[in-house]
N, C-alpha and C positions, 0 to 999 in steps of 0.2 A: 509436585506435591508428593510427600512420602509419609506413610504412617509410622509412628514411633512406638506408641504404647497406648493402652486403653484400660479403663476400669469401670465395671458395671456394679451398681448397687441397687438391690430390690428390683431387679429386672427378671420377671418370670421365676425360673428355678434358681437363678443366680442371686445369692444374698450379697456376696462381695467377691467379684472375680476381677483379677488384675493380671495382665500379661503384657509382654513386650514383643514387638515385631522385629524380625530380621530386616536388615536394610535391603536385602535382595530377595530372600525367599523365606516364607513362614509356612510351616506345615502344622495344622491343628487337627489332631486325631481324636476320636471318641466314638463310642457306640451310639446307636439311635437314642434319642431322648436325653442326651447329655448336654444339650443347649448350644450346639454348633450353629444352627440356623438362627437361634435367638441372638447369638453374638453378632452375626452378620446383619440382622435386622436392626439391632441396637446401634451398631456403628453407622449404618446408613441413615437412620432417623436422627442420630446425634449430629450428623453433618448437615442434613438438609431439612429437618422438620423444626418448625418454630417451637421454642420452649413453652410458649403460652398457648399452644394448640390444645384443642379439646376434641372429644369424639373418639371414633374407633381407632385412629392411629395411635393415640396415647393409651387407651384402654388395653390394647394388645401388648403393651410393655409392662403393665402392672403385674405384680407378683401376688399369687394366691397363697403363697407359703410364708412369705416374710413381710412383716409390717413395714410401712414407709412408702414413700413415693419413689418412682424410678429415677435414678441418676446415672448419667453417662459422662465419663471423662475421657478425652481423646487428646493425645499428643501427636503433633504432626509438624512437618517442615513445609513451608511455603514462603515464597518471596525471599528466599535466601536466609530465613530465620526460623528458629523453632517456636512453635505456638502451643499454648495450653488451652483447651476448650473444656468447659464444665457446663452441663445442662441438667436442670432438675425439672422434670415434666410434672407440673402441678396445676394445669389449667391456667386460669387468668393470673395466678400468683407464681407461675413458673419463672425460673431464673436462668440467665445465660451469661457466662463470664468468659472473656477471651483476653489472653495476655501473652506477651513474648518476653524474651530475655533482654530487650532493649528498653524496658520500662513502660511499654504500652499496656494499659489495663483498661478494658472496655467492659461494659455490662449492658444488659437490656437490648433495645433495638439497635444501638450503635454496634454492639458486638455481633448481632445477627447480620447486619449489613456488611461489616468488615469480613466476617466469615464467608458470606456469599461472594464478595469480591475476590477473596483468596482462592475460592473453589471455582471461580469463573462462571457462576450462575447468576440469574437475575435477582434472586432474593430467596429467603426461606419460604418453605411451603406451609401455609396456614392449615388449620384443621378442616376448614370448609373446602380446601383444595387437595384433599388427601389423595384423590385419584391421579394427581400429577406426580406424586412422590415416586412411583416405580419408574417414571421416565427419567429421573435424575441419575445420570451416569449409568444408564441401562447397559451400555456397551462395556462397562468395567465391573459391574456388580451382577454376577451370574448366580441366580438362586436355584434351588432345587427344582427340577422339572423344566427349566427354561434354557438349558444348555444347548438343546437341539434346534432352537429358534434362530432364524436369520436376523441379526441385529439391524441389517440395512432395510428390512421390510417395515420397521417401526417408523414413528415420526422422526423428522430430521433432528428435533431437539434431543431425542433419545441417544443419539450417537455423536453429539457435539458437531453438527454439520458445518456450521460457519467456521469454527476454528480448524476443522479438518480440511476444508477447502483452502483456507489461508496457508496451512502447512504444506499442502500439496502444491500450491502455487509457488512456495519457496523452494520446493524440490524440482522446479522447472516449469511450472505452469504460470500463466499470466493471462490477462485479458478479463473482460467482463462476462458475466453469465447471461445466458439467453433468457429474455423476458417474454411474457405473454404477448406484448406488443410486437416483439420480433417475430414470433410465430404467426401472428395475424398478418403482418406485412408479407411474410413468405407465402401465406395462403393467397393473399391478393395478387402477388407476383405470379404464382402458378395459374390462377384464374385468368389473368390478363394474357399470359403466354399461351394458354390453351386456346384462346380466341384467335391467335395468329399462327401458331405452329402445332404440328402433330407431335406425338411422343418421341419420334425419331429426329425431330428438329427441322423437318421440312415444312414449307409454307402450307397451311391448311387450305384445302379447296373450299371456295365459297367465302373465305374470310375477306375482311377489308383489304388486307395486304395483297392477297391474290388478285382481287378486283383491280386495285390501283396498278399493280404490276402489268396486268393485261392491258389496261388502258394506256399505260406508259409505252409498252411495246408497240401497240397500234399507232400511237402518236409519233413514235420514233420512225416507224416504217413510212408513214405518210410524209413526214418531214424529209426523209431521205429522197423520196420520189420527187418532192417539190424542189429540193436542191439540185437534183440531177437535171430536171427540166430547165430550171433557170440557168444552170451551167451550160447546157447545150445551146440555149438561146444566146447567151452572152458570147460563147465561142463562135456561133454563126455570125452574129453581128460584128464581132471583132474581125472575122475573116473578110466579111463584106467591106468593112471600112478600109482594111489594109489593101484589098484589091482596088478599090476606088482611088485611094491615095497613090498607089503605084501607077495606075493608068494615067492619072493626072500629071504625075511627075514625068512620065515618059513623053506625053504629048506636049506639055508646056515647057519643059526644062531640058531634059536630057538630049532629045533629038536636035533642037536648035543649037544647044550648047556644043554638041560634038562637031557640028558643021562650022560654027564660028571659031572654035579653037583650032581647027585645021588652018584657018587663015591667019590667026594671030600668032601662031607658034614661031614663025621666022622672026617677026618684029620683036618679040620678047627676048629672043636670044641675043640680038644685037644690043638692046638696052641693058641687059644684065651685064654684059662685058664692060660697057662704059662705066657703070656704077661701081663695079668691083675695083676698077682702076682708081677712081676718086677716093674710095674708102681706104685703100691701102696708103695713099699719100697722106690723108688726114691722120691716120693712126700713127704714122711715122713721126708727125709733128707733135701729136698729143702726149706721147709716152714720157719724153723728158720733162714736159711741163707738169705732168702728174706726179712724178717723183719729187720735184722741187716743192710742189704744193703740199704734198703729204708731209714732207720734212718740216715746212713752216707750220702747218697745222698741229703737228705733234708737239713742237716747241710751245705753241700758243696754249694747247690743252694742258700741258704740264704746268705752265705758269698759272693758268686759271685754277687748276686743282690745288696748287700750293697756296694761292690766295684764299680759296675757300676753306682749306684746312686751317689757315691762320685765323680767319674770322670765327670759325666754329670753336677752335680752342680758346680764343679770347673770350667768347661767350661762355664756354664751359668754365673758364677760370673765374669769371665774375659770379656765375651761379655757385661754384664750389666755395668761393670766399663767403658768400652770403650764407650758405649752408653751414660752414664752420662757425660763423657768428651765432646762427640760430641754435646749433647743437650745444655750443658753450653755454648759452642762456638756459636751454632746457636742462642741461646737466646740472647746472647750479640749482635750478628749481627742484630737480629730483633728489639731489643730496639734501636739500632742506626738508623735503617731504620724508625722506628716510629717517632723518634725525627726529622729526616729530613722531613718526611711527614707532621708532625705537623707544622714545619716552613714553608713548601711550601704552606700548606692550609691557614695559617695565611696571608702569602704574597698575595695569590690569593684573599682572602677575602678582604684585604685592597684595592687591585686594583679594585675589583668588587664594593666596597662601593664608591670609587672615581668615577668610571664610572657612577654609579647610581646617585650620587650627580650632576655630570655634565649633565646627562640626565634630571634630575629634573630642573636644571638651564635652559637648553635650552628649555624645555617644558614650563616653566614659562615665559620665554622670548617670546616664540611662542604664548602662550596664551595672553601675553600682546599685541603683534602685532595684534592678532585676535580681542582683545577687542577694540583696537584703530580703526581697520577697521570697526567693527560693529558700533562704535560710529560715525565714519565718514559717514557711510551709513545711519544711523538713522538721523543724522543732515542734510544730503543731502535730505533725504525723507522729513524732516521737512521743509527745505527751499523750496523744490520743491512743497510741499503741500501749503506752504504760497504763493508762486508765483501763483499757480493755483487758490487759493482762491481769491487772489487780482484780477487776470484777470477775474474770474467769477463774482466778485463784480462789476468790471467795466462794464462787459456785462449786468449784472442785472440793473445797473444804466442807461445804454443806452436803455435797454428795457423799463424801467420805464419812461424814457423821451419820448418815442414814444407813440402815441395813441394806445390803445388796439384794433388793427385792425387785424382780421384774415381772412382766406379764405372765411368764411361764411359772414362776413361783406362786403367784396369786392363783393361777388356775390349778396348780398342784395342791395348794392348801384347800381350795374349794372342793376339789375332788376328795381329799381326805375327810373333810367334814361331811360331805355327802355320803361317803362310804360308812362312816360311823353312824350317821342317822339311819341309813338303810339297814345296817346290822342290828341296831337297837329296835327298829320297827319289826324286823323279822323275828327277833327273840320274843317281843311282846305278842306277836300274832300266834306263836306256838305255845305260850304259857297258859295254865289253868287258873280259874278264879274261885276263891273260897270266901263265903260271907256268913257270919254267925248271926242268925235271926233271933234266937232265944235259947236259954240254957239254965238248968237248975243246978248244974255242977260246973265247976271251973273247967274251961277249955283252953288248952295251950297249943301253939304251933311252933314246933322246934324250940320248946321251952319258954315261949313268949305267950302271955295270956292274950286271948282274942277278945276284942270289944265288940258288943252288939252293934250291927249296922256298919262296920268298917270292913269292906272287902279286901282280900289279900290275893296277890297274883303269884302263882306258883310256877317258876320256870325250871325247878329242879325237884327231885324227890325230897319230901318233907315228912316229919313225924307229928301226928296229931294225937294229943292226950285229952281224954274226957274223964274227969274225976281222977281217982287214984288207981283205978284198975283197968281202964280202957286205953289202949295205945293203937293208933292206926297209922299206916304208911301210905301217903298220897304221892302219886307219880303223874306228871302231865303226859299227854300223848305225843305222837310224832316220832317215836323211835329214836334213832341216832341223830336226827336232824336238829333237835334242840341243842345237844352238846356242841355240835358243829357251829350252830348259829352263835352260841355263847363264846366259843373260841374265836370266831370271826369278829365278834364284838370286842373282845379283849385285844385282838391284834389291831383292829382299827383304832381303838382307844390309844394303844401304845404308839402307833404310827403318827396319829394326830398330835399326841403330846410331844414326840421327838421332833416333828416338823415345826411345831410352834416354838419349842425351845431353840431349835436350830435357827429359825428366822428371828427369834426374839420378839414375837408378837403374840397377843392373846387370841386373836381370831382373824378370819379372812378379811373382815371389814377394815380392821387396822392395817393389815398388809396392803389392801387395795389403796387406802389413803396414802400410805408411804410410797407405793408404786407410782400413783399419780403425782405426788410431790417430786419424786425422782425424775419422772418424764418431763415435768415442767422445768426442772433445773437443767436437764440435758438439752431441752429445746432452747432455753436461754443461752446455754453454753454454745450450742450450735450457731445461734444467731450472732453471738459475740465472735465466734470463729469466722463466720461469713463476713461480718463487718471488718474483722482484722485482715481477711484475705483481700478486701478491696483497697487496703492501705499498702503502698509499695514499701513494705517494711524491710525488704532485703537490703542490707548495707546502709541503713539510715545514718549511723554514726560516721561510717566511712565517707559518705557523701557530704555530711556536714563538715568533716575534717578537710575534705578536698576543696571546700569553698575558700579556705584560708589563703592558699597561694593565689587564687583569683583575686581575692580582696587586696592582697599585697600588690599584685601587678596593677590593679586599678588605682590604688593609692599612689603608687610610683608614677603612673601615667598622669594622674591629676596634679601631682606635685610638679612634674615637668612642664605642665601647661598652666602653672600658677600665674605667669605674666599675662597670659591670654585671659585668665579669670579676672585679674585686676583691671585689664583693659575693658573687658566686658562689663564689669561693675561700674567703671567710670563713664560708660556710655549711658546717657540719660534715656535714650530710646530703648535700651535693652532691659528686660525685667531681671530681677535678682535671681541668680542661678539657684541659690540654696532654697529659695521659697517655691520653686517650681515642683509640681508633682510629675508623675510619669506622663500623663497626658500633655501637660504643658511642655515638658521636654521633647516629647515626640512632635508636637506641633511646631515648636521652635526649630527642631532639627529639620522638619519638612520644609519650613520657610527658608532656612539656610541652604538646603539642597536646591530648592527652586531658584534662589538668588544665585547660587554657584553655577547652576545650569545656564542661566541667562548670561552670567559673567563669562563663563567658558565660551559660550557662543560668540560674545563680543570679542574675547581674546582671540578665538580662532579667526574671526573676520579681520581683526587687526593684524594678526600674523600673516594672513593671506594677502592683505593689502600691502603690508611691509615687504613681503617676498616679491609681490608684483612690482612695487616701487624699486626695490633693489635690482630686479631683473631689468626694469626699464633703464635704471642708471647704468648697469653694465652694458646694455645694448647701445645706449647713447654714447658711452665712452668708446665702445668699439667703432661706432659710426663716426665719431669725431676723429679718432686716429686714422680711420680709412679716408675721411675727407681731407685731412691734412696731408696725408701721403699722396692723394690724387692731386691736390693743389701743387705740391712740389713737382710731381711728374709733369703737370701741364706747363709749369714755368720752364723746365728743361726742354720740353718738346717745342715750345714757342721759340726758344733760342735756335734750335736746330732748323726749324722751318724758315726763320729769317735768313740764315746762311744759305739754305738751298734756294730761296727765292732770289737772293742777290745773284747767285751763279746763273740762274735761269734768265734773268734780265740781261746779264752780260752776254750770254750765248745768243739770245734772240736779237741783239743789236739795239737795244734801247727803244727810243721813241719811233725810229724809222721802221720797226718791224711790222707794224700794222699796215703802213702804206705798201711795203713790198709784198705782203701777203695779199692785199687787195688786187694789186697788178697781176700777180700770178694766177689768182682765181679768175680774173677777167679773161686772160689769154687761154686758160684751160677750158672755160665755158664756151669760148668761141670755137675752139677745135672740137669740143664735144658736140656742139650743135651741128657742125658740118658733118661729123660722123653719123649722128643720129638721123639727119636728113637723108644721107645716102642709104643708111640701113633701112630707113622707113620706105624709101623708094624701092629698094631691093625686096623688102618684105611684101610690099603691095604687088610688085611684079610677080613674085613667087606665088602669092595667094591667087592672083588673077590667072596665073598659068596652071596651077595645080589643082584648084578646087573642083572645077567641072571634070577635068580629066581624072582626078583621084577617084571620084565616085564611079564613073563609067569604066575606067580602066581597072578599078578594083573588082567590079562585077565581071569584067572580062577575064581577069586573072582567076577568079573563082570558077568560071565556066570552062576555061581552056587554059591550063597551065603552060602549054607549049607556046601559045600566042602571047601570054603575059610575059614570058621570058624573052620574047623576040626583041632585038635592039631597035627595030624600025618603028618610030612613033606613028607614022602614017598608016602602016599596016595594022597597027593596034587599033587606031581609031576606026578603020573600015570594018574590022571584025566586030568591034563593039556596036556599030550601027546595025549590022546584020542580026546579031543576037538580041538587040533591043526590039526589033520587029517581031522576032519569034516569041519573045516574052509577052508582047502586047496581045498577040492572037490568043495565047493560052490564058491570059488574064481575062479576056472578054468571055471565054467559055466558063471559067470559074465564077465570074460575076453573076451570070444567069442562074447557076446552081445555088449560089449563096442567097440570092434574093428569094428564090422559091422556098428554101428551108426556113428562112426567117419569117416568111408569111405563115408557114404552117405552125411553127412553135409559138408565135405571138398571137394566135387566135384568142387566147385568154390571157389575163394579166398574171404572169408567173411570179412577180414580186409580191403582189398582194396575197397570192396563194401561199408563198413561202412564209410571209409574216404571220398569216393565220395559223399555219401548221406549227410554226415555231412557238407561238403563244400557247397552243394546245399542248405541245410536248413539254414546255417549261412548267405549266400548271400541273400536268400529270407527274412529271419528275419531282417537283417540289412536294407534292402530296405523298408520293412513294418514298422519297427520302425521309420525310417526317415519320411515316409509319414504320419504315425499316429502322430508323434511328431509335424510335421508341422500343421496338422489338429487341434490338441489339442491347440497348440499355437494360431492359428487363432481363435478358439472358445473362448479361454480365453481373447484374445485381443478384440474380438467383445463384449463379456460380459462386459468387463471393459468400452468400449466405450458406450454401452447402459446404464450402471449404471451411468457413468459420465453425459450423456445427460439428463437422468431423474433427477439426483441430481441438475444439472445446471438449468434446467427449474423450479424445485421446489424452489431453493434458491432465484430466482428473482421474480417469479410470486406469490408465496405464501405470502411473506412480503407485496407486494403491494396490493394483494387482502385483506389481513388482515387490511391494513390501510384504505381501502374503506369500509369495513364492518360496522364500527360504524356509518358512515354517512348514509348508507342504512338503518340501524336500526333506526336512527333518522327520516327517511322518512316513517317508518312504514313498511319497506319491510323485506324480509327474512334476518335475521341477519347473516346467513352464508356468508362467503366470496364469492364474485363472481368468476366465472371461468375465467382464463387468461392463455394464452400460451406465453412462452418466446422463441424467436428465436434469437440466438446470432448475426445473420447477419441483420435481419430486425427489431429487437427489440420486443416489446410486441404486441401480435396479438390475434385475436379471443376472444374479450371481450364478455362474456355471463352473463346474469342475472338469478339467480335462483329464481324460483317461485314454491314452493312446491317441487314436485319430478322432475320437468322439468327445463331445462335450455334453454334460448332463446338468439339468437344472437342479438347484439346491433341494427343492421339494421332492425330486425323484431319487435322492440318495437314501441309503439306509440310515437307521437311527444313530448308530455309532459313527458313521461317516459324517453325518450332519453335525454331531457334537464336535468332531475333530476339526472340520472345516470352519464351523462357527468359532471354535477356540482359536484357530490360526488367524481368523479375521479379527477377533477381538485383540489378540496380541499385536497384530499389525497396526490396528487403530491406535492402541496405546503407545506403540513405538513412534508412529507418525506424529501423534499429538504431544509427545514429550517436550519439545522445545517451547510449547505454549504454557507448560506447567513446571518451569525450572528444571527441565531435563529428566523428570521422573513422574510416573503415574502408577497408582496401586491398582492391580487387577485381582478381584476376589472371585474364586471358584468354590461354590458350596456344593460338594458332591456332584460335580458337573459332568463326570464321565461315567455315568452308571451304565450306559449301553455299550461301552467299549470293552471288548473281551480281553483276556490276558495277553493274547498275541499282539494287540495294538499298544499295550502299555509302554514298551521300549520306545516306540515312536513318539508317544505323548511326552515321555520324560525328556527325549532329545529336544522336542519342541519347547518345553518349559525351560530347559537349560539354555537354549538359544535366546529366548526372551530375556532371561536373567542376565545373560552376557550383554544384551543390547540395552540394559538399564531399566527394564520394567520390573517393578516391585510386585511379586506374586504372593498372595495369601490364599492357600489351598486348604480346604476343610474336607476331610474324608473319613469314612468309617474304616478304611483300610489304609492307614498311614504308611505301612511298610512298603506299599507299592510305589510311593512317591518320596520316601525318605532319602536321607543323605546317601545311604549305601546304594539305594536304587539309582539315584542320579549319577553316582560314581560308576555304576555298571554301564550307564549310557555312554560315559566318557571317562575312563580311568584317569586321564591326565587333567581332569577339571579340578581346579583348586579355588577355594573362596576363603576369605578371612573368617574368623570365628563369629564375629558379630553380624556377618552377612546372612547367615542361615540360622533359623530357630525352629526347633521341633517341640511342639506343645501337645500334651495329652490331657483332655478334659475327662472329668468323672473319676 
């Protein structure tokens, strides 16, 4: 939003003030009481106060010097277009007009609402809500005495909080704001955590968590003891069982077996030698038979495989032939379906084209009616404007015929008449009175005979004659006052005569009647101008002329669709096109569009079905080609199999092959049975010979490696018997000890004790895990909340602080960004200025520093908010830097120049314009250049 120009009429001391703003910088100078603050207030109320408002807000604008109601006219850019705003504050009869160059012309409430939308506010301020007016654009409208205030300490609406947050989010921020519910949740989290943990994060003594942890530790300790006791008992019982088993094995098996094996050893050796001889003879006879049998079986398997392949391929050939017939039938059906789908699609396409042509015809006819309506409206405007101009011309002629008498001339005439009356009364007050009561001689005054009873007033020296010999000179009193009064009377008489002749009237009553008549004519003329301003008169004839090409294009389009018109006229169900009005055409067009939509959906479904049918046809064609190829491959493969099968039959010997194979199998099985019997006997002999010896001799080898390696079996068996006796004595001793230990450990039931302790520990562990899980979840949730709060504060405060930093650097201050805290509920808080290693609150700064920091903050706010207002915002300073001494002015100029370069439009009003003028700005930066229309210097008074 950018200010372009303004005009004030009857606003306080301004009778008619008009000025234009620079696109970048406007400096308005003037001494005190020249109306600078009035200009700022009028601009602000023109933008935000409702024209029909009443009360103090409007009374403050009224002029005590100039007659008439206050009027404010403002030109500005918004929404990419120039706008013209006119407001006349007249209470309930106030007017508001808003227009732009694109032909939009609004008035009344519609204009107020559109203006509020362009300015980004909820709506205009009514008279009853006048206290809300200073909050509108309070961060951009800096009035006298308010420059040292922190704009962030006011309400959020005062500095456009919502849009500011949006723009800061676009500069890198994102996420939602913290709500009161969020803070309540965080407080509840802290309360819950305080019940379980200390401030250092340790488990709080006496808390539920500490108690369940203690119980869990005690249960775990008791469970460990129970497990140890059960493990010891199980180990002792296992040891006792092992000892008993070993003693039983020694007494019942090993000792008798060792003695028996000594007797059997010689007999087994003899039997083993006989069996080995028989096995070798049988193997020598079996091997040739096995080779011949394997050869016969291989030939038989090859023949069976060939027969199986032949049967499988014959079956595949039959299936493939059936598939070819089925695919051929399906392909024929698909081709027929595709043909029907193509016909259906073409029919629907034709119908759609007819509907589109009818829609185009109705639309052209509708456009033709719209064109005719526009032409009628433009011609009505033209006629109305002509009537208004004729009436205005007549009023102007009547005004020209009347004398140019205004309220001032009437007042001047009344003053002249009053002065004459006053001079005449003063002369009469100082004059002498002479009355003849009786006389016997003639009495004359200045040669004129006096009559008895007729008083005469003497305002100058006169000669009185009594008879013929008496002459008296009479002079009134008052000295020189009487001549002066007479001279004043003559001057007043002359002045009044000249004034009457100049105005062409006989008296003030006539002049006042003429003035009232002129005022009435001027009021009527103003009303005519107001009515004319509501007519978009600019370029009426050009717009009427511009309608002709459109009419020709529409007529050409209608002529091209004449066959469609005739077809539509021939349709008995369709109404006559020429007899339809705008509503009928729109309804018909809507029905055609709905019908077209339904038809298009049918066409899309038909096209989709046709595509699917064509895809099925192509797929069936590919399958048919593949099936035919497979059928040909199967025919060739069956021929090759027949040849191989014939060769295999010849090699196997024909019908006698099966008998020869059976004879070979019988001979091989007979030899194999002989070998198996011999090997079974050998195996039984080996098992009988080695099983008892293996166990005892293995033990002997483990006890005495030297004996185990001895080649003499008899010596080995003797040593094994001796070691077995020694082991038996040792096991008897261990048996007594194990029985005593089991009796001690099994006094109580350790299994039941373990189960009870296990249940107690599991219950304590489950309760502890639940409470610990809750605590960990609460801690994690609290950490997430804290991280979100920190991130939220940084995302909004840091970008705004970074936007302020360049302006502070221009002032010569610490270039680091100022400190700023963000509260999602209260907005931005705790603005602090860095100076070296210290940070000072805004309220602790000096008056001049507060003005500069607040100015830098306002410039940064305007810069951040620019994208939300078409890339520009106006910032108005009304004598804002009164506490800044001359040494700080160069920094202020650099700050203003930086804001101008960043696109902020600045309007600065000052009693000392030379300190901020173009020359002063160039002193801040000699290389700075701006176009002529970007900077304007205006002097009031």
């Amino acid at each position: 939003m950018r200010l372009l120009h303004c005009r004030l009429r009857q606003v306080r001391q301004h009778r008619d003030l008009e000025l234009r703003f620079g696109r970048r910088f406007t400096l308005i100078g003037g001494a005190n009481e020249t109306g600078k603050s009035t200009l700022v207030e009028a601009l602000h109320k023109g933008l935000f106060l409702r024209a029909t408002a009443t009360g103090r807000g409007v009374e403050e604008l009224r002029s005590r010097l100039h007659p008439g109601l206050p009027e404010v006219e403002i030109g500005f850019e918004a929404g990419g277009q120039p706008w013209q705003l006119r407001k006349r504050f007249a209470g309930a009869s106030g007017t508001c007009q808003l227009s732009n160059g694109a032909g939009v012309a609004l008035s009344g409430a519609a204009a107020e609402e559109q203006l509020a939308a362009l300015l980004g506010v909820e709506g205009p301020v009514a008279g009853t809500q006048i206290r809300q007016l200073p909050e509108r654009w309070a961060h951009l409208w800096v009035r006298q005495g308010e420059a040292a205030r922190n704009p962030l300490q006011a309400k959020q609406e005062s500095y456009d909080f919502s849009r500011l947050v949006d723009q800061l989010q676009q500069r890198g921020s994102s996420g939602a704001l913290e709500s009161p519910l969020d803070r309540r949740v965080l407080e509840l989290l802290q309360e819950r955590l305080a019940e379980l943990f200390t401030s250092t994060g340790k488990v709080r003594a006496g808390s539920r968590l500490a108690e369940v942890q203690r119980r869990e530790a005690e249960a775990a300790s008791q469970l460990g003891l129970a497990r140890e006791r059960l493990s010891e008992l199980e180990a002792a019982m296992e040891q006792l069982r092992a000892i008993q088993e070993r003693l039983g094995a020694i007494d019942d098996q090993e000792r008798p077996a060792l003695l028996a094996r000594q007797r059997q050893q010689a007999e087994r050796q003899r039997q083993r030698e006989q069996l080995e001889q028989r096995r070798r003879l049988a193997i020598a006879e079996r091997d040739p038979l096995a080779e011949a049998l394997e050869r016969r079986r291989r030939q038989q398997r090859q023949r069976q495989e060939l027969l199986g392949q032949q049967a499988q391929q014959l079956e595949d050939q039959a299936r493939q032939a059936a598939a070819v017939q089925r695919l051929e039938a399906e392909l024929a059906e698909s081709r027929a379906a595709c043909g029907q789908g193509t016909q259906q699609r073409q029919r629907l396409e034709d119908q759609r084209q007819q509907l589109l042509e009818r829609q185009e015809l109705l639309q052209l006819r509708l456009d033709q009616l719209q064109l005719e309506a526009e032409e009628r409206q433009l011609r009505e405007h033209q006629e109305q404007l002509g009537r208004l101009q004729a009436e205005a011309e007549g009023l102007k002629q009547q005004l020209a015929a009347l004398p140019a008498i205004g309220p001032e001339q009437v007042r001047e005439l009344r003053r002249a008449e009053g002065a004459l009356a006053e001079a005449r009364a003063r002369c009469q007050a100082m004059a002498a009175s002479l009355e003849l009561l009786s006389a016997d001689l003639p009495v004359r005054l200045d040669g004129v005979a006096l009559e008895i009873g007729q008083p005469q007033r003497l305002s100058a020296s006169s000669e009185l004659e009594v008879g013929a010999g008496v002459r008296l000179r009479l002079s009134p009193g008052g000295g020189q006052a009487l001549p002066q009064a007479r001279a004043e009377l003559e001057r007043s008489q002359v002045a009044l005569t000249d004034l009457r002749e100049g105005l062409g009237v006989a008296d003030s009553e006539t002049a006042e009647a003429i003035e009232r008549q002129r005022r009435g004519l001027e009021s009527e003329l103003a009303n005519l101008r107001k009515a004319a301003s509501a007519i978009p008169w600019s370029g009426l004839q050009e717009r009427i002329t511009a309608l002709e090409p459109r009419r020709q294009r529409l007529e050409l389009g209608l002529a091209a669709l004449d066959p469609v018109r005739r077809a539509l006229a021939a349709d008995p169900e369709s109404p006559a096109l020429d007899g339809l009005d705008r509503q009928g055409l729109e309804e018909g067009l809507q029905r055609l569009r709905q019908t077209t939509t339904v038809l298009v959906r049918q066409l899309e479904q038909t096209v989709q079905q046709l595509q699917q049918a064509e895809e099925r046809e192509r797929e069936q064609g590919r399958q048919l080609v593949a099936s035919r190829g497979r059928l040909e491959q199967l025919a060739g493969s069956l021929g090759a199999l027949a040849e191989r099968l014939a060769a295999a039959e010849a090699e196997a010997g024909g019908d006698g092959a099966a008998a020869a194979l059976a004879e070979l199998e019988g001979q091989w099985r007979e030899r194999q049975a002989q070998i198996a019997a011999v090997e079974a006997a050998l195996a039984a002999l080996e098992v009988a010979a080695s099983a008892p010896d293996g166990a005892n001799l293995g033990s002997a080898a483990a006890a005495d490696p030297a004996t185990a390696a001895a080649p003499d079996p008899a010596a080995a068996l003797g040593a094994a018997v001796e070691r077995l006796e020694q082991e038996r004595e040792s096991l008897l001793t261990q048996l007594g000890q194990a029985e005593q230990r089991c009796a001690g450990l099994g006094a109580e039931n350790p299994v039941a004790e373990l189960e009870r302790r296990q249940a107690e520990w599991e219950a304590a562990r489950a309760e502890c895990d639940a409470i610990e899980g809750q605590g960990q979840a609460l801690q994690l949730l609290q950490a997430r909340f804290h991280a979100a709060q920190t991130d939220l504060a940084n995302r909004y405060s840091e970008p705004l602080g970074e936007a302020i930093a360049p302006y502070l650097a221009a002032l010569g201050r610490d270039p680091r960004a100022p400190l700023l805290r963000f509260d999602p509920e209260r907005g931005f808080q705790d603005l602090q200025l860095r100076q070296g290693s210290e940070a000072y609150d805004f309220e602790k700064l000096s008056g001049g520093m507060r003005e500069q920091l607040a100015g830098a903050l306002r410039l940064a706010l305007a810069e951040v908010l620019q994208p939300a207002y078409d890339g520009c915002l106006p910032l108005v300073f009304d004598d804002a830097f009164t506490n800044s001494d001359p040494q700080r002015l160069p920094g202020l100029r650099r700050m203003l120049r930086l804001a101008i370069e960043h696109g902020v439009q600045i309007v600065l009003l000052s009693c000392d314009p030379a300190a901020y003028g173009e020359d002063a700005l160039l002193q801040a930066d000699p290389d700075w250049e701006e176009p002529e229309e970007a900077i304007r210097l205006i002097q009031l008074g």
